[in-house]
DRENSEGU-489479 format. One record per residue (C-alpha): residue in three letters; x, y, z. Coordinates in steps of 0.1 Angstrom, whole numbers, plus 5000, padded with zeros to 4 digits. Layout:
ALAXYZ
...
END
This chain:
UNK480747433303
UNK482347213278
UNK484846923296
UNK487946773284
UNK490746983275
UNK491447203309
UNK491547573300
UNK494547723319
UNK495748113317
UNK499648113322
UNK500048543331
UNK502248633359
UNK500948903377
UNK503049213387
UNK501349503397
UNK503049783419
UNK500149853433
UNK498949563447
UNK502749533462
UNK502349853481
UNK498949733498
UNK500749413505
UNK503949613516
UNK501949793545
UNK503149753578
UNK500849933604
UNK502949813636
UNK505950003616
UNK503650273611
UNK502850263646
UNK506250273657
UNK507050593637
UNK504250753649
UNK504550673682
UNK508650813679
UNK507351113661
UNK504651193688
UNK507351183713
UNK509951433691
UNK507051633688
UNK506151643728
UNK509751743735
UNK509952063703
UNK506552173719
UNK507552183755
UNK510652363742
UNK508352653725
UNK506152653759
UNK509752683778
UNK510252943755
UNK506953173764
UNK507353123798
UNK510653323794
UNK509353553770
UNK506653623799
UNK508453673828
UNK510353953806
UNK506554073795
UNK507354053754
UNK504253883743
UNK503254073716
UNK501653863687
UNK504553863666
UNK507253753689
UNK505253473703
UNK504953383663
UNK509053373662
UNK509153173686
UNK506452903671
UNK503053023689
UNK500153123666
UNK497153263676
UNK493953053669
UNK493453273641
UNK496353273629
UNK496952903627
UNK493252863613
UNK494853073582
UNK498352883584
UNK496652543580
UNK493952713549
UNK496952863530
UNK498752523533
UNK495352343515
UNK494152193549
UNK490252143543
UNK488752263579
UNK486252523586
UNK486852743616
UNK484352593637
UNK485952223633
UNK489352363638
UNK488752533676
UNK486152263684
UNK489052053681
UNK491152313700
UNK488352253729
UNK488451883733
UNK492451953730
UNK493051723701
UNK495352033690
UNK497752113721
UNK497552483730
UNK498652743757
UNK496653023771
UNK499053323777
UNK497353583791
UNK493753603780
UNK494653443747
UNK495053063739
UNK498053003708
UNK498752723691
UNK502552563689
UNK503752543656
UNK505052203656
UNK501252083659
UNK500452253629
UNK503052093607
UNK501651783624
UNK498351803611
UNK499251893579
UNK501551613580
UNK498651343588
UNK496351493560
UNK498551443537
UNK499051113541
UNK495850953559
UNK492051003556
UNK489551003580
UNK486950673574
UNK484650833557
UNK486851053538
UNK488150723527
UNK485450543519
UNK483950853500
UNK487250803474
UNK486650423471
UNK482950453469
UNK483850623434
UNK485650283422
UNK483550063440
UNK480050143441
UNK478749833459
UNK480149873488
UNK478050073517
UNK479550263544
UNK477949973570
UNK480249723554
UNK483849983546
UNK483850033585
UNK483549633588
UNK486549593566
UNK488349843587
UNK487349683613
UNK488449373604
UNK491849523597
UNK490949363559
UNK491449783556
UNK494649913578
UNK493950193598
UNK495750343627
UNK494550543658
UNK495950933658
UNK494951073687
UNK491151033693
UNK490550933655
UNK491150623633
UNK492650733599
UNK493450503572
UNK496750563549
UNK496150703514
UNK498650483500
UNK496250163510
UNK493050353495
UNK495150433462
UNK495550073463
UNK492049923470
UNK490850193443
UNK493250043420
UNK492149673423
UNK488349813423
UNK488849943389
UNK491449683373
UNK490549353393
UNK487049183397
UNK486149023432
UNK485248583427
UNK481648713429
UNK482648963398
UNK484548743384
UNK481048483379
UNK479048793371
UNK480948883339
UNK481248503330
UNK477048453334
UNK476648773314
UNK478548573287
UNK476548273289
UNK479448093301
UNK478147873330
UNK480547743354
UNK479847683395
UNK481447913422
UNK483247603441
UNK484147493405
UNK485547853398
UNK487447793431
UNK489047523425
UNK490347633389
UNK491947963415
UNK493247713441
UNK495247503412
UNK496347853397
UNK494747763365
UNK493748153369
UNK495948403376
UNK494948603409
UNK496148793437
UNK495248773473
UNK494549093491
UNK493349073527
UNK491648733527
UNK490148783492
UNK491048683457
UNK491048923431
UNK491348813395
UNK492749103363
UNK489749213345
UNK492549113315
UNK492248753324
UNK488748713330
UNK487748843295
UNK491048553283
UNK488548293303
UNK485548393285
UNK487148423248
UNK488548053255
UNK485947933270
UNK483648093243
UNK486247903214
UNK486247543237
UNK482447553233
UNK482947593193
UNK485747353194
UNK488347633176
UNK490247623204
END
């Protein structure tokens, strides 16, 4: 790499993306769902109040139970479908069994409140499981493995929080990571691209240049991401230092 004159990239970064992974706040998340699970214990002891009553005055057909916010295991399989939830029927009452789903048996038949239906439908539409996650950012980043998306989630490098017996990550901080994956290279990336180019420069010397914020970067869990945009500046510069036209 040519010394003397000091190459330095003056872009500020702003990126709405990159905000909203930074915005995150699982322990506010947390709390929500935590309030929310307790709303939703109260509205489904309510509809369980509810069949007792409706019980003790023997009107238990199908369809009054339905008024009052019971479905049959049946129907709530086809509630959750025609809503665009993604579950076969053996999933669904396997996680009826291990009571994931809260139900009620009345009589010889177990119905499902309401309430925990939204619920669901709530959490899929705004979390995925791990590996539905890392099967979306797989598609951006195909270096990663699953081995090594769990140890980020692990890490908390990729928020998750526990639901119930399952860890789901938001879809807002997968939106996110995809983003950077396609619009942002990694340091390693980064020294990829510039070798392809036949522009030789060091890692710890690449470092340094990102600690004095000679190149523009964001920081996004621990790791530096650099704007595809301003690594291809690097190389046309660095490319015109060498020729002394720039």
């Amino acid at each position: 790499m040519p010394r003397g004159r000091r190459i330095v990239i003056n872009k500020k970064i702003d990126d709405d993306k990159v905000d909203s992974f930074r915005s995150l706040d699982m322990e506010e998340l947390k709390g929500e769902r935590e309030e929310l699970e307790g709303q939703l214990s109260s509205s489904i002891e309510n509809v369980m109040d509810s069949a007792k009553e409706m019980s003790s005055r023997k009107k238990l057909s199908d369809d009054a139970l339905k008024k009052a916010g019971l479905y049959s295991i049946q129907e709530a399989y086809e509630f959750l479908r025609s809503k665009g939830l993604d579950i076969s029927f053996r999933a669904f009452g396997g996680r009826i069994e291990r009571r994931s789903i809260p139900s009620v048996k009345i009589g010889k038949k177990r119905y499902l409140p309401v309430q925990s239906l939204e619920d669901m439908l709530g959490i899929s539409d705004n979390f995925y499981t791990v590996r539905k996650a890392y099967e979306v950012y797989k598609k951006h980043n195909k270096n990663i493995n699953y081995r090594a998306f769990i140890g980020r989630v692990e890490k908390n490098s990729i928020p998750s929080l526990k639901i119930g017996t399952k860890r789901l990550i938001p879809k807002d901080a997968i939106d996110s990571l995809s983003h950077v994956a396609k619009k942002y290279y990694s340091v390693s990336e980064a020294l990829k691209e510039l070798h392809k180019r036949d522009v030789s420069i060091k890692r710890n010397a690449f470092e340094r240049r990102l600690d004095r914020n000679r190149i523009p970067h964001v920081k996004i869990s621990g790791r530096r991401f650099i704007p595809r945009d301003v690594v291809s500046e690097l190389i046309d510069k660095e490319l015109a230092l060498r020729k002394g036209s720039y």
